[in-house]
Structure formats: C-alpha cells, structure tokens
C-alpha positions in Angstrom: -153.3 93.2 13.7 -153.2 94.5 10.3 -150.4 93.6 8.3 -148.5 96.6 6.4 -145.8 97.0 4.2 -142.3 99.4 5.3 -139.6 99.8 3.4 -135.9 98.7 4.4 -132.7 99.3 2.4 -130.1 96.7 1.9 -127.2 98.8 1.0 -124.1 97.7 -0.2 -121.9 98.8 -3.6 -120.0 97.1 -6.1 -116.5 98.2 -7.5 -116.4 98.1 -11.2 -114.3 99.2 -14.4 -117.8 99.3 -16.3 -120.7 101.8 -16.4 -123.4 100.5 -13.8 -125.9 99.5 -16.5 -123.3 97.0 -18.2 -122.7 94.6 -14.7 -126.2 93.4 -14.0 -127.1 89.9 -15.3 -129.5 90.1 -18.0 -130.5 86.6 -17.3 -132.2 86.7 -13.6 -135.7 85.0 -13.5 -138.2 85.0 -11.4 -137.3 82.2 -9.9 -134.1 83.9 -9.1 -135.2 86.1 -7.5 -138.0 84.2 -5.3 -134.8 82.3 -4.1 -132.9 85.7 -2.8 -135.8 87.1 -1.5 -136.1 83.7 0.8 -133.0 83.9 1.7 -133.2 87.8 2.9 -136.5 86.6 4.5 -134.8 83.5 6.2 -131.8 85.2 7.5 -132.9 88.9 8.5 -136.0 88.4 9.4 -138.8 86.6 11.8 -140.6 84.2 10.4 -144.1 86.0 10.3 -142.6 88.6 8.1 -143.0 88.6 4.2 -140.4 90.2 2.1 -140.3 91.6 -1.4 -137.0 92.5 -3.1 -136.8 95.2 -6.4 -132.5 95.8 -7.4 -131.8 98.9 -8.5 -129.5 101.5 -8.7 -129.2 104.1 -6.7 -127.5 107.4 -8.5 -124.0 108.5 -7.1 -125.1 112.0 -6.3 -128.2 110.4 -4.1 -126.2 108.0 -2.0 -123.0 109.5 -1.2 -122.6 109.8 1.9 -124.3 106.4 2.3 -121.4 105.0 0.0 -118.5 107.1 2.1 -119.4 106.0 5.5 -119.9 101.9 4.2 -116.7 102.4 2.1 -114.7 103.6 5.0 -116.2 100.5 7.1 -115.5 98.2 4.7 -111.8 99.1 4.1 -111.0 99.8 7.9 -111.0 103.2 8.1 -114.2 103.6 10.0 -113.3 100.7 12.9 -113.6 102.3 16.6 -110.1 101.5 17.6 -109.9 98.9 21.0 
C-alpha cells in the first residue's frame, strides 16, 4: 500500500507574561528537533509510521475554542464528575 502523508495536531498552550514571539528558543537545531520528532514517533505512534514536526503558532482568534475546552481540562473545570 501506498504510503501518504495526514496531518495531526498536537495541541497544547503555554502561559506567558511575554508576547508569543519573545518565548521560543532561538537556539533549536536540527538535531533538536530530529530528537522530539522521535520521541512523538516512539510514543504516539506504531512503529511503521514516519513523523514530521513544524512549531508554530497558532493565532488566538483561530484556536479559541480549542484553547477554552483544553484550558478548562487542564484546570479541572472540564472533569466528568464520578
């Protein structure tokens, strides 16, 4: 079977006192970043798949909703009470 590429999101956010452009390391190589991408591919993924990472920011007024629902997981307010 041929092999093709799908996209998957691996969201998450960060709580800062900065702008966004002044928290990212400016110092990431490529090597870096071969070594997080293995580690994505080792432990979400089956072996057979190949994974290919790109960070980035995604604008406030495109994610959210996105940001809300993790926000309120994270901090307990969307648990599904026992």
């Amino acid at each position: 079977m041929e092999k093709k590429a799908y996209a998957f999101v691996f969201a998450g956010f960060f709580i800062t006192d900065k702008e966004p452009q002044e928290i990212f390391r400016e110092d990431v190589s490529a090597e870096d970043m071969e070594q997080i991408e293995k580690l994505v591919k080792e432990k979400l993924f089956k072996p057979e798949v190949d994974v290919a990472l790109a960070p980035s920011i995604v604008p406030p007024n495109q994610a959210n909703e996105l940001l809300q629902e993790f926000g309120n997981v994270i901090f307990g307010r969307g648990e599904i009470d026992a």
